[in-house]
TIMAR-522042 format. One line per field, with one value per residue: x, y, z of N, C-alpha, C in turn. Coordinates in steps of 0.1 Angstrom, whole numbers, plus 5000, padded with zeros to 4 digits. Layout:
n.px = [X, ...]
n.py = [Y, ...]
n.pz = [Z, ...]
ca.px = [X, ...]
ca.py = [Y, ...]
ca.pz = [Z, ...]
c.px = [X, ...]
c.py = [Y, ...]
c.pz = [Z, ...]
END
This chain:
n.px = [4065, 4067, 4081, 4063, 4045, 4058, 4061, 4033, 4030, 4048, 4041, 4010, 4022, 4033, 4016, 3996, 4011, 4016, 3990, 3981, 3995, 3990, 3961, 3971, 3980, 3967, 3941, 3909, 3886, 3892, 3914, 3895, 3885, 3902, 3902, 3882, 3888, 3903, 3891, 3875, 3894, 3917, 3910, 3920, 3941, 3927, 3912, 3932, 3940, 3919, 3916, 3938, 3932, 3928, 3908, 3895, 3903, 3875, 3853, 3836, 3799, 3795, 3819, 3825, 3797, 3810, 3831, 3826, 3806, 3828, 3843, 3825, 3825, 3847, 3851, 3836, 3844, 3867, 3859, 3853, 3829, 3805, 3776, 3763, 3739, 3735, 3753, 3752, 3728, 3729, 3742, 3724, 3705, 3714, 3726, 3700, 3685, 3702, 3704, 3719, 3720, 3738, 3756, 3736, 3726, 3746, 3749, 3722, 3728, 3751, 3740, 3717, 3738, 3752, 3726, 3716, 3741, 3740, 3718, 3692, 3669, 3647, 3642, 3671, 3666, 3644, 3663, 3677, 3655, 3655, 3678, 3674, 3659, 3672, 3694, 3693, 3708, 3736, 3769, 3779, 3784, 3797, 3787, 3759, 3762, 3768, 3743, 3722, 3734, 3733, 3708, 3694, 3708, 3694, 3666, 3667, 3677, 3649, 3633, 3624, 3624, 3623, 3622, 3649, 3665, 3660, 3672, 3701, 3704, 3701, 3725, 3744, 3747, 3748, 3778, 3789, 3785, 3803, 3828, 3840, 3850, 3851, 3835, 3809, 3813, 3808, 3786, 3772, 3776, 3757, 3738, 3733, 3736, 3713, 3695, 3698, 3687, 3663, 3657, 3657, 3676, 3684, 3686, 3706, 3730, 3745, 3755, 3772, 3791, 3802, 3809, 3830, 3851, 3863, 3873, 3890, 3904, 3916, 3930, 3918, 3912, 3896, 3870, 3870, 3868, 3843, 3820, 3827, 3819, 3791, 3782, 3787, 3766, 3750, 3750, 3747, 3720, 3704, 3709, 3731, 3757, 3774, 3784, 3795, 3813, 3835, 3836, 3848, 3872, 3884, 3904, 3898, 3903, 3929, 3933, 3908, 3906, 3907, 3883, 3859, 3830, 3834, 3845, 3827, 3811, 3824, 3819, 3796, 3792, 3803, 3789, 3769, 3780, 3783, 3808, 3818, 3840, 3859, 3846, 3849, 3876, 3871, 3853, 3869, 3885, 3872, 3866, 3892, 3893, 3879, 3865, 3847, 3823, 3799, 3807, 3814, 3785, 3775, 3792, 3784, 3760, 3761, 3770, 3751, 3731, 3747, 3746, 3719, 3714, 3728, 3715, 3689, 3691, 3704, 3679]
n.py = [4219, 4238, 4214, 4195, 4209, 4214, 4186, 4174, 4193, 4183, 4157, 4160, 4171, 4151, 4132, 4143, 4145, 4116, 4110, 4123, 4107, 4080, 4083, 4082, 4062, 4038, 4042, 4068, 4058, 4051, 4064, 4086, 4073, 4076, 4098, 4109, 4098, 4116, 4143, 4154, 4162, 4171, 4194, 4212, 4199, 4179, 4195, 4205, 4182, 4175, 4197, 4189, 4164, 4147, 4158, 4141, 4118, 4116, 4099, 4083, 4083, 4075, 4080, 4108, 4124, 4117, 4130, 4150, 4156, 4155, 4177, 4201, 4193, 4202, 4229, 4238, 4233, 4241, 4274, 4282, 4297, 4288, 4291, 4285, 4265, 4242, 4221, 4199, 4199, 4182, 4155, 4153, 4143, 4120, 4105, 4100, 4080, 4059, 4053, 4052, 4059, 4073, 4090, 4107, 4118, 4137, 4151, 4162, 4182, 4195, 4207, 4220, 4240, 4253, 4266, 4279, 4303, 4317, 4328, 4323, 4309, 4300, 4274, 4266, 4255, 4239, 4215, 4210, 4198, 4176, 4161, 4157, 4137, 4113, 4110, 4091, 4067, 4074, 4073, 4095, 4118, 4144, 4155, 4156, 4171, 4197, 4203, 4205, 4228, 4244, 4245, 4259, 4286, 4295, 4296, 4308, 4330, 4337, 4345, 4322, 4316, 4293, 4272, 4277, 4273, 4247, 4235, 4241, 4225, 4201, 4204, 4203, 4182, 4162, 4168, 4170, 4141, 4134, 4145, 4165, 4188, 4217, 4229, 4222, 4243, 4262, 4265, 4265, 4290, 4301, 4294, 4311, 4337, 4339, 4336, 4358, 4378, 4371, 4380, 4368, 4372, 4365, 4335, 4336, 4342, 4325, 4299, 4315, 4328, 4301, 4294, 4315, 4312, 4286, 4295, 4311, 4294, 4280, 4299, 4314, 4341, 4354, 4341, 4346, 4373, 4381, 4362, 4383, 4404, 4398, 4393, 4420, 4434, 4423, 4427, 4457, 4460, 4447, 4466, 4461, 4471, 4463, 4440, 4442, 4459, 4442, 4423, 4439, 4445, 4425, 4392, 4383, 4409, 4412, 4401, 4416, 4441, 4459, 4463, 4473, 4473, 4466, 4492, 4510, 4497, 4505, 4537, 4537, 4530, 4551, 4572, 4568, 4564, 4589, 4601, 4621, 4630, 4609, 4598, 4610, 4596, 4571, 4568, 4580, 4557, 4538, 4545, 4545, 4520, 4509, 4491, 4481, 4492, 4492, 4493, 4521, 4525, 4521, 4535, 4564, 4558, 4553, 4577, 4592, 4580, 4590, 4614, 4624, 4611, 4627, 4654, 4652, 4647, 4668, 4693]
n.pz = [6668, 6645, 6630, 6628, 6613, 6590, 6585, 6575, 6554, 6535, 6527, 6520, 6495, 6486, 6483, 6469, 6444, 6439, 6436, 6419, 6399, 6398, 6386, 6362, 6361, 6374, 6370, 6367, 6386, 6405, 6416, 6420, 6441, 6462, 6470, 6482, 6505, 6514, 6517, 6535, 6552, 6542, 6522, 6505, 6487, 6476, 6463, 6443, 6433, 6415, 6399, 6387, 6368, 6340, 6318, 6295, 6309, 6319, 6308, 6312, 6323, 6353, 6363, 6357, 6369, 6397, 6399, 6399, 6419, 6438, 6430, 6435, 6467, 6470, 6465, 6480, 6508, 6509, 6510, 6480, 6465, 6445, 6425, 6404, 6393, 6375, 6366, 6388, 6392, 6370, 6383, 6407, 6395, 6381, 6403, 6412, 6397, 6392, 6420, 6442, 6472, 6492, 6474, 6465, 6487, 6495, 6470, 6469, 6491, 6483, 6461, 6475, 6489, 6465, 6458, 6476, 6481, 6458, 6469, 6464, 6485, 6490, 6474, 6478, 6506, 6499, 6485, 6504, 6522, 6505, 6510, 6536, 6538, 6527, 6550, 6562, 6548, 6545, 6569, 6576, 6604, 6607, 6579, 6581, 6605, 6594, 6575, 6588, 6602, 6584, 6575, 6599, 6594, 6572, 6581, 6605, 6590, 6578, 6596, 6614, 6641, 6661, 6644, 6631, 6659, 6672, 6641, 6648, 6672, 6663, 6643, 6663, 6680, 6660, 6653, 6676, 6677, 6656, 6667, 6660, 6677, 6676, 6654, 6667, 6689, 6674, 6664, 6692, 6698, 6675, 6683, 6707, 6700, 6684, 6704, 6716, 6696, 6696, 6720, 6739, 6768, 6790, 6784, 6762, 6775, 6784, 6768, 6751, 6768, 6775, 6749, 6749, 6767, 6758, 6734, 6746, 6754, 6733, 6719, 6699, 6687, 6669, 6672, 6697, 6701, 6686, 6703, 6724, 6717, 6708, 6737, 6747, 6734, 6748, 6778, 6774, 6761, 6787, 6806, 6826, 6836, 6853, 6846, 6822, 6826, 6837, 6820, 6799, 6813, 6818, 6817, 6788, 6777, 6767, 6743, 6726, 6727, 6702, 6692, 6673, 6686, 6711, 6720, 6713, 6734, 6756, 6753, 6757, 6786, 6792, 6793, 6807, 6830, 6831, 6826, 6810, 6800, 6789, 6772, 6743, 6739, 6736, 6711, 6695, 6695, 6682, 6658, 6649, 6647, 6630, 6598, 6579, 6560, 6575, 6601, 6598, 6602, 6623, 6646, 6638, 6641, 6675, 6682, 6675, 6694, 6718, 6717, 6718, 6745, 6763, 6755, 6760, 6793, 6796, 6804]
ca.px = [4053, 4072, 4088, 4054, 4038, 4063, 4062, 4022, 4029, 4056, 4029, 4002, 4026, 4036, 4001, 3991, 4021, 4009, 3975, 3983, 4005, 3979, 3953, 3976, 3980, 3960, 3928, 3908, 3881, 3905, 3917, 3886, 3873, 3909, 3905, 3868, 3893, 3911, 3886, 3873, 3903, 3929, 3900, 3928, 3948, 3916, 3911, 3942, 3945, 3908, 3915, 3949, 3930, 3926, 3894, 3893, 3893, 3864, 3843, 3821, 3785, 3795, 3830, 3820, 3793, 3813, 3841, 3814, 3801, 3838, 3844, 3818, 3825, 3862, 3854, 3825, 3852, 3879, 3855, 3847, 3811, 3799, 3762, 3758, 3736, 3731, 3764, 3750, 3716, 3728, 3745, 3717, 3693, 3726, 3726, 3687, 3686, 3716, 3703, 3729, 3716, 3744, 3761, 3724, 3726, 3758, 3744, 3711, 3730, 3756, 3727, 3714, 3751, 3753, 3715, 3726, 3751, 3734, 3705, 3680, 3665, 3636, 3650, 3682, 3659, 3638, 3673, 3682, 3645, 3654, 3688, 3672, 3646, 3683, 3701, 3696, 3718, 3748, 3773, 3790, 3777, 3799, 3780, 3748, 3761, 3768, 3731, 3711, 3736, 3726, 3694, 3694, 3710, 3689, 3658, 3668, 3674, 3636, 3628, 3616, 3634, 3619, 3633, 3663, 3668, 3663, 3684, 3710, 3706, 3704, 3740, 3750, 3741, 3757, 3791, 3794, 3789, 3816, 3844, 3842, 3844, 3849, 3820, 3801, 3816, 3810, 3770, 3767, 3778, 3744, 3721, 3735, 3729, 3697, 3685, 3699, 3681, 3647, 3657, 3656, 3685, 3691, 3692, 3715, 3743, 3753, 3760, 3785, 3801, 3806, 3820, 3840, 3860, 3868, 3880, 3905, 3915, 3919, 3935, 3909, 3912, 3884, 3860, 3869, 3861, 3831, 3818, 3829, 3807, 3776, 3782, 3785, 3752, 3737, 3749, 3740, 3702, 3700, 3719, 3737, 3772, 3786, 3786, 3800, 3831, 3831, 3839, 3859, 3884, 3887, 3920, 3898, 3905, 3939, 3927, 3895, 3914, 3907, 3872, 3847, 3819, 3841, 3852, 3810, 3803, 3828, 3815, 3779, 3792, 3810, 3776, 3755, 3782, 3788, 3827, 3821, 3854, 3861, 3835, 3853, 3885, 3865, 3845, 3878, 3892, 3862, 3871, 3904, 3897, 3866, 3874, 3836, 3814, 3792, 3808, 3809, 3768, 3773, 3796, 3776, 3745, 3762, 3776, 3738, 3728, 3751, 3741, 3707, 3715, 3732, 3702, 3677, 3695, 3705, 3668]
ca.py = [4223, 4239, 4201, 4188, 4214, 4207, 4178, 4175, 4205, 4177, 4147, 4168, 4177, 4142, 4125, 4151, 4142, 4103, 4111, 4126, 4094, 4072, 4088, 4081, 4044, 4029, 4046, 4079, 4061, 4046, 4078, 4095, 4069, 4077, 4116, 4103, 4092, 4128, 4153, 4162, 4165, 4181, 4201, 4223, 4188, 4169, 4204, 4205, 4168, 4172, 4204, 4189, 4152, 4152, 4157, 4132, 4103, 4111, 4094, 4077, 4088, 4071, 4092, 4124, 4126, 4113, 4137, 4169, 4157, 4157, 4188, 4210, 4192, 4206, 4237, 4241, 4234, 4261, 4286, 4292, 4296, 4290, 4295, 4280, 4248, 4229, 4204, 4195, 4194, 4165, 4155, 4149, 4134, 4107, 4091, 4094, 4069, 4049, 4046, 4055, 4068, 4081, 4097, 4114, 4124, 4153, 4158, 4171, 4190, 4208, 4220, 4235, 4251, 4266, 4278, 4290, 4312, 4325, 4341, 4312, 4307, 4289, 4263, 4261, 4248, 4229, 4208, 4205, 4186, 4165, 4156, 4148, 4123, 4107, 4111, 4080, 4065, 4080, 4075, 4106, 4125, 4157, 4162, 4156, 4185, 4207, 4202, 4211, 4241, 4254, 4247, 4270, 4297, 4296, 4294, 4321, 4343, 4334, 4351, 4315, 4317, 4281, 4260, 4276, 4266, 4234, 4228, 4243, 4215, 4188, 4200, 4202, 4168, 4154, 4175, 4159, 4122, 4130, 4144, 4184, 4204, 4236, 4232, 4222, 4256, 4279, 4264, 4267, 4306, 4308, 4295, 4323, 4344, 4334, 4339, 4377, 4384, 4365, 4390, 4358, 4376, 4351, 4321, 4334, 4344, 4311, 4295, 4324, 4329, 4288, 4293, 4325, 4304, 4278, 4299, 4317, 4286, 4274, 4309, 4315, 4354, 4356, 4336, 4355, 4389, 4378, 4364, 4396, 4414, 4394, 4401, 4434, 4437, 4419, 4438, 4467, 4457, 4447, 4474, 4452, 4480, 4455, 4427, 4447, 4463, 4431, 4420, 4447, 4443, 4407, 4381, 4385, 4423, 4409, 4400, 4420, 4458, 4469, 4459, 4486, 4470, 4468, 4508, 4519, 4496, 4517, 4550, 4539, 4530, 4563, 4578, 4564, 4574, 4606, 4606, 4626, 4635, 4596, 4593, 4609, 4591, 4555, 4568, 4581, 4543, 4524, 4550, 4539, 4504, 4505, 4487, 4480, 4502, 4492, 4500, 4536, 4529, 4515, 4544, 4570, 4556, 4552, 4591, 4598, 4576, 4602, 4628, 4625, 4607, 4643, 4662, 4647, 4648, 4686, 4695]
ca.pz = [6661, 6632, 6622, 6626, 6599, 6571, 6574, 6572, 6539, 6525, 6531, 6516, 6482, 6484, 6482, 6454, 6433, 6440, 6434, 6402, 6392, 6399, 6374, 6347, 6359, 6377, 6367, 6374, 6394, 6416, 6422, 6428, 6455, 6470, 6471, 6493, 6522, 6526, 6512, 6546, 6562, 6537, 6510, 6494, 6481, 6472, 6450, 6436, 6425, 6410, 6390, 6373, 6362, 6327, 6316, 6286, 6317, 6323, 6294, 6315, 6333, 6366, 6368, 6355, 6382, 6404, 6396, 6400, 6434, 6447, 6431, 6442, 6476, 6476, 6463, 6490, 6518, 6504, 6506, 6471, 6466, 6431, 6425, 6393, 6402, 6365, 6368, 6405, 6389, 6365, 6393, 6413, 6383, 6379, 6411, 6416, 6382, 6399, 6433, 6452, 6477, 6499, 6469, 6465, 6497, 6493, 6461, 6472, 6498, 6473, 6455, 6478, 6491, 6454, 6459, 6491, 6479, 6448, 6474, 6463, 6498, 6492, 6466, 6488, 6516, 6495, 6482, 6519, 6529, 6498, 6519, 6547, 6540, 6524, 6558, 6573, 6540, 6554, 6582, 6576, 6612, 6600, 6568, 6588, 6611, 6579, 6566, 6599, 6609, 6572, 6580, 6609, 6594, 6568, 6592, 6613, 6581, 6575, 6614, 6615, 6649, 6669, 6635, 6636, 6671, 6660, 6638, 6654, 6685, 6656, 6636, 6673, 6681, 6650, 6657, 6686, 6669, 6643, 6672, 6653, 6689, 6666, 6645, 6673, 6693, 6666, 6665, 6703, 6691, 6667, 6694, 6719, 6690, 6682, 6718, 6713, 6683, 6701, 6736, 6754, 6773, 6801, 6776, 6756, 6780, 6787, 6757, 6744, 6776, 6772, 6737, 6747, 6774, 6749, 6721, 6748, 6759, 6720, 6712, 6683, 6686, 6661, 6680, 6711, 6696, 6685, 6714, 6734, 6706, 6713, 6753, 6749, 6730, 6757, 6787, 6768, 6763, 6794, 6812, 6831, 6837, 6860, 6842, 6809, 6829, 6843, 6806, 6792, 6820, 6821, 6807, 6769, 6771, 6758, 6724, 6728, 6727, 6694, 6682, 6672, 6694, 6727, 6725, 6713, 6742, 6764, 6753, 6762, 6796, 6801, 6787, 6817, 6843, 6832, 6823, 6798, 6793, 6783, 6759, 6731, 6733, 6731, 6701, 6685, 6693, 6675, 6643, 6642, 6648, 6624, 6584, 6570, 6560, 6584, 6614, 6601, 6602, 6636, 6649, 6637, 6650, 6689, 6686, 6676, 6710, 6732, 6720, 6725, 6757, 6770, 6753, 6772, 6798, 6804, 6803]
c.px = [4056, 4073, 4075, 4043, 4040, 4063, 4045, 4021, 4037, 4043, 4019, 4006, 4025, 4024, 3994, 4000, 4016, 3994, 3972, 3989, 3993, 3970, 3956, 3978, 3974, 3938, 3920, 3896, 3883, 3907, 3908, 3877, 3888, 3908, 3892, 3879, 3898, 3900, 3880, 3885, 3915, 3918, 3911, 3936, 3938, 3911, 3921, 3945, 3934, 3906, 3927, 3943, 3925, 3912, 3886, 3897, 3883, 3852, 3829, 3811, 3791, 3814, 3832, 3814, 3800, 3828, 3833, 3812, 3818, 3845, 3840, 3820, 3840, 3863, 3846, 3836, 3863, 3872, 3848, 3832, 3804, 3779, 3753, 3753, 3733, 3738, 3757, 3736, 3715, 3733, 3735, 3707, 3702, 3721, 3710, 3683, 3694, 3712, 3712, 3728, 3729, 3747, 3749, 3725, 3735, 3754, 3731, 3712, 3739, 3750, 3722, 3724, 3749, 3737, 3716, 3731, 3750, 3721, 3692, 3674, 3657, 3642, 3661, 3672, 3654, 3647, 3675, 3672, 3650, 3665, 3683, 3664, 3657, 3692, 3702, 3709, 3733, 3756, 3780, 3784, 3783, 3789, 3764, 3749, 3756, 3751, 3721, 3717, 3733, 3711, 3687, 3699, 3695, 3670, 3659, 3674, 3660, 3630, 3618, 3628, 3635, 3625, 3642, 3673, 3669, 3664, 3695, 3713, 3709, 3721, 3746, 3759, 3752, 3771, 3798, 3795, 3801, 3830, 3849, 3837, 3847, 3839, 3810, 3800, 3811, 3787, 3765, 3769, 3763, 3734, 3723, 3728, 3719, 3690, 3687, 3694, 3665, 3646, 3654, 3670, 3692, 3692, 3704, 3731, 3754, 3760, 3771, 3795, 3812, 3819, 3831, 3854, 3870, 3878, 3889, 3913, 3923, 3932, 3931, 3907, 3897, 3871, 3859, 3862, 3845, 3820, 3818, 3815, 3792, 3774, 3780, 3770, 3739, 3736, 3747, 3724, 3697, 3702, 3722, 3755, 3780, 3793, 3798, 3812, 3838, 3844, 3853, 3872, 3892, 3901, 3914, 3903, 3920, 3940, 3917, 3899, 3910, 3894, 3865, 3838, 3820, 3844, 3837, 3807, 3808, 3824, 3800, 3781, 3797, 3800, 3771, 3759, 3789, 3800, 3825, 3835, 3864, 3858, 3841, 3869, 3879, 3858, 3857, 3885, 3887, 3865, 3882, 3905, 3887, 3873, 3860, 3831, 3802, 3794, 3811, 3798, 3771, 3779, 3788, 3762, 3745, 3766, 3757, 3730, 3733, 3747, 3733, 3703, 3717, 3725, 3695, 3680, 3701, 3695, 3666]
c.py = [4227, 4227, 4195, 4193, 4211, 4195, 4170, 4183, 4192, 4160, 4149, 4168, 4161, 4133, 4129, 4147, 4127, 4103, 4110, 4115, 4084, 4072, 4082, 4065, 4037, 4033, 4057, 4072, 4056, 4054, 4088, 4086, 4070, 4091, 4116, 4106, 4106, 4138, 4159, 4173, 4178, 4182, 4205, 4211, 4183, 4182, 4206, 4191, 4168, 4178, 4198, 4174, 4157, 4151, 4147, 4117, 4103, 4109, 4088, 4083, 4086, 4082, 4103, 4127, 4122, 4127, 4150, 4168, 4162, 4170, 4198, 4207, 4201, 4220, 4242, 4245, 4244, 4274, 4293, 4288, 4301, 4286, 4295, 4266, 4236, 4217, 4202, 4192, 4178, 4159, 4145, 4136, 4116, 4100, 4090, 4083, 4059, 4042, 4044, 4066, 4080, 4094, 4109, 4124, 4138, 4158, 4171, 4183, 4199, 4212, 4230, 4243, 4258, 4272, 4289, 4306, 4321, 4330, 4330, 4306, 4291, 4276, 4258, 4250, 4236, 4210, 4203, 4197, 4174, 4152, 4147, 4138, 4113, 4102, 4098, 4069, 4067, 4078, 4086, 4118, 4140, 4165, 4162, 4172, 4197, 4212, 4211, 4225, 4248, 4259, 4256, 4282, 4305, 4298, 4307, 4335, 4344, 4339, 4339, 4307, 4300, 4270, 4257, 4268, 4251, 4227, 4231, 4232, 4202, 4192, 4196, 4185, 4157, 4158, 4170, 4143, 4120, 4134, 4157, 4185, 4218, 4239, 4233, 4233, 4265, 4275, 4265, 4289, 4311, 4304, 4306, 4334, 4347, 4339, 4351, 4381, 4376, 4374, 4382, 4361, 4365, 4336, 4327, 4338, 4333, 4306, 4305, 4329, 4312, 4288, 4306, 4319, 4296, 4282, 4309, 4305, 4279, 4284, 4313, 4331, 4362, 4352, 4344, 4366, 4391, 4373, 4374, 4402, 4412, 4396, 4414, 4444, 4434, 4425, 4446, 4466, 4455, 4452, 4468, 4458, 4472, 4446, 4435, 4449, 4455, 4426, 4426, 4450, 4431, 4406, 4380, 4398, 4424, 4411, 4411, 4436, 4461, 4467, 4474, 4487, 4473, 4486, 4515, 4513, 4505, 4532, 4551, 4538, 4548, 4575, 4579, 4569, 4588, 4612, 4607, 4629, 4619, 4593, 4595, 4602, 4574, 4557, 4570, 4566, 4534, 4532, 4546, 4523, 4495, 4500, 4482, 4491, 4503, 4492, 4513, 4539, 4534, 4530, 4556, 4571, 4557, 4567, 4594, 4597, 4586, 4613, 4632, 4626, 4621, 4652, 4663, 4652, 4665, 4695, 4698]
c.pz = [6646, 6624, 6620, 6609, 6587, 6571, 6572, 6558, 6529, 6526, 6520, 6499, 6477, 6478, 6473, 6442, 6431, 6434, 6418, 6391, 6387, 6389, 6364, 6349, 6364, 6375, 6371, 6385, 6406, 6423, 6428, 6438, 6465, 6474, 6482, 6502, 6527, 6520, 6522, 6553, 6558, 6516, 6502, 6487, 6469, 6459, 6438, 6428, 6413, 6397, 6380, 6370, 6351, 6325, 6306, 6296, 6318, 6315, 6301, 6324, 6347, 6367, 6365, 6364, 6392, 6408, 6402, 6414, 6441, 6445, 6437, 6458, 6486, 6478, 6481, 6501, 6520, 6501, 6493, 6466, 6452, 6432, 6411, 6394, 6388, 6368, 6378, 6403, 6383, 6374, 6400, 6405, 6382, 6394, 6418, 6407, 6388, 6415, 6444, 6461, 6486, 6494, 6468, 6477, 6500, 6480, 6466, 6482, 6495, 6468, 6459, 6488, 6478, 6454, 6468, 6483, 6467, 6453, 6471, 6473, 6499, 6483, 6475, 6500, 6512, 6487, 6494, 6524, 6520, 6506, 6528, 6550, 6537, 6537, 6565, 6565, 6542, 6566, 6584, 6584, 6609, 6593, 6569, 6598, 6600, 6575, 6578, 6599, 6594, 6573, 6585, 6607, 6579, 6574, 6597, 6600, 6578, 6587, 6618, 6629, 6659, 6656, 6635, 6649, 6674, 6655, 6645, 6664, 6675, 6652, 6647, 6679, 6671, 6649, 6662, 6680, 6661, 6653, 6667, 6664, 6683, 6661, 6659, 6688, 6688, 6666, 6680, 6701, 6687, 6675, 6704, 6711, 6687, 6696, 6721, 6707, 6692, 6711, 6746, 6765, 6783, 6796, 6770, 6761, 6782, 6777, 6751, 6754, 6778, 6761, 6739, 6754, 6765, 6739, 6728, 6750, 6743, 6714, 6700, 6686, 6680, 6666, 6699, 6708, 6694, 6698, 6724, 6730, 6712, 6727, 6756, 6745, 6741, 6771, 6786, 6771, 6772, 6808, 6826, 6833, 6842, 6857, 6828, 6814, 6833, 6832, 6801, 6803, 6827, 6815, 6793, 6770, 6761, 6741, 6719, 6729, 6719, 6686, 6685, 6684, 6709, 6729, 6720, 6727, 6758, 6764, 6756, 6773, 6800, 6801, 6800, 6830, 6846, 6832, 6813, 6789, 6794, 6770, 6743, 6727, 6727, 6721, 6690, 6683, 6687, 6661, 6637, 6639, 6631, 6606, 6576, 6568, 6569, 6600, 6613, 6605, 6620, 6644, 6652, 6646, 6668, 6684, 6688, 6687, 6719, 6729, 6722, 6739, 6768, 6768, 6764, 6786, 6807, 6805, 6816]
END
């Protein structure tokens, strides 16, 4: 595994160093319909080759725009989330003039990623229908996923909960066509989600006990945790004790030891059967474990739940 990494790291340098050669001789838009073939796969290269091309190649309309879509496309995938939409604007105006549609088609849907991410909701959305009347232009079933699971989150930030849903089944849908079982793991995640936040309780167990299996058998730690989290909310709500200890003493408790959510949802169980003299060591374990600010909310708010709970209660 080790030998296989470096030499995917030496591959990776090697193909950027080539990349970069190329530019200088055989042309930049040569190079930028080569940076196309790996930009899904290996983003942080396809950024790196993009940011060191000189900028005086790109004299002409057709590889400037062309340069910008692949940028914003790289940046999008490395996480960094710019939220200035003019370049992306001309952008889009260029290949609506040109008729290309495909390229139109990630155009209209980095636009609305940088509206996205500058809080622009409605504009964001309204870039994403532009997408989709585009979509059939396209074989790229990935960036079909991408578009709906935005869709959906944006949707279900709108408490416009039956859209959400879906889209979520469409990015799903299209996940599966492209051969992404992660992506299409982590969107079976927001429909579980989704059916927690609606209190459709018995829909949504399935789906996140689905994806929690997967992401131990994957070793995705992060996706386990999470999963646990949304379980624990839901045998909570639906006081469901058996199922919870069920949980917290399963083969995830492995991974699943030190989350905030897992040691509030142990101090509400020790709440209900009256081991009191529990309760404060699992509230002291969610304080140590806690690192937002909002799991001090969260903390806070479960001590405020027991103590009521024991009020009431010794009446």
């Amino acid at each position: 595994l080790i030998i296989m990494k470096r030499f995917i790291l030496v591959y990776i340098a090697v193909t950027c160093i080539l990349s970069l050669q190329s530019c200088r001789i055989g042309g930049v838009s040569t190079e930028l319909d080569s940076i196309e073939t790996y930009i899904n796969e290996y983003p942080d290269s396809a950024l790196f080759v993009l940011q060191n091309i000189n900028q005086d190649l790109l004299r002409s309309r057709f590889n400037r725009n062309h340069y910008n879509l692949l940028l914003a496309q790289a940046k999008d995938k490395c996480f960094i989330d710019e939220t200035e939409d003019s370049i992306m604007q001309s952008v889009v105006n260029f290949y609506s003039e040109s008729k290309d549609t495909e390229k139109l088609f990630r155009a209209y849907y980095y636009l609305g990623r940088i509206q996205q991410n500058a809080g622009r909701y409605t504009e964001s959305i309204m870039s994403y229908l532009d997408a989709e009347q585009l979509i059939d232009y396209s074989d790229n079933e990935f960036q079909k996923g991408l578009l709906y699971a935005h869709f959906g989150k944006l949707y279900e930030y709108q408490m416009d909960f039956p859209g959400a849903l879906s889209a979520y089944e469409k990015a799903s849908y299209y996940y599966d066509r492209a051969g992404c079982v992660s992506h299409q793991y982590y969107t079976t995640l927001d429909v579980g989600h989704l059916y927690l936040r609606m209190g459709e309780y018995s829909k949504a167990e399935f789906p996140i006990k689905k994806v929690l299996e997967w992401a131990y058998q994957s070793n995705n730690d992060f996706l386990v945790e999470y999963a646990c989290n949304m379980l624990c909310m839901l045998y909570e709500a639906t006081e469901n004790f058996k199922a919870l200890n069920t949980l917290l003493s399963s083969k995830y408790s492995s991974v699943y030891s030190n989350s905030v959510i897992r040691n509030l949802s142990l101090a509400y169980k020790y709440t209900i059967d009256n081991q009191s003299n529990k309760v404060q060591s699992a509230l002291d374990a969610a304080w140590a474990a806690a690192i937002l600010p909002t799991d001090t909310a969260t903390i806070y708010h479960r001590e405020y739940q027991i103590y009521k709970y024991f009020l009431d209660n010794s009446k």
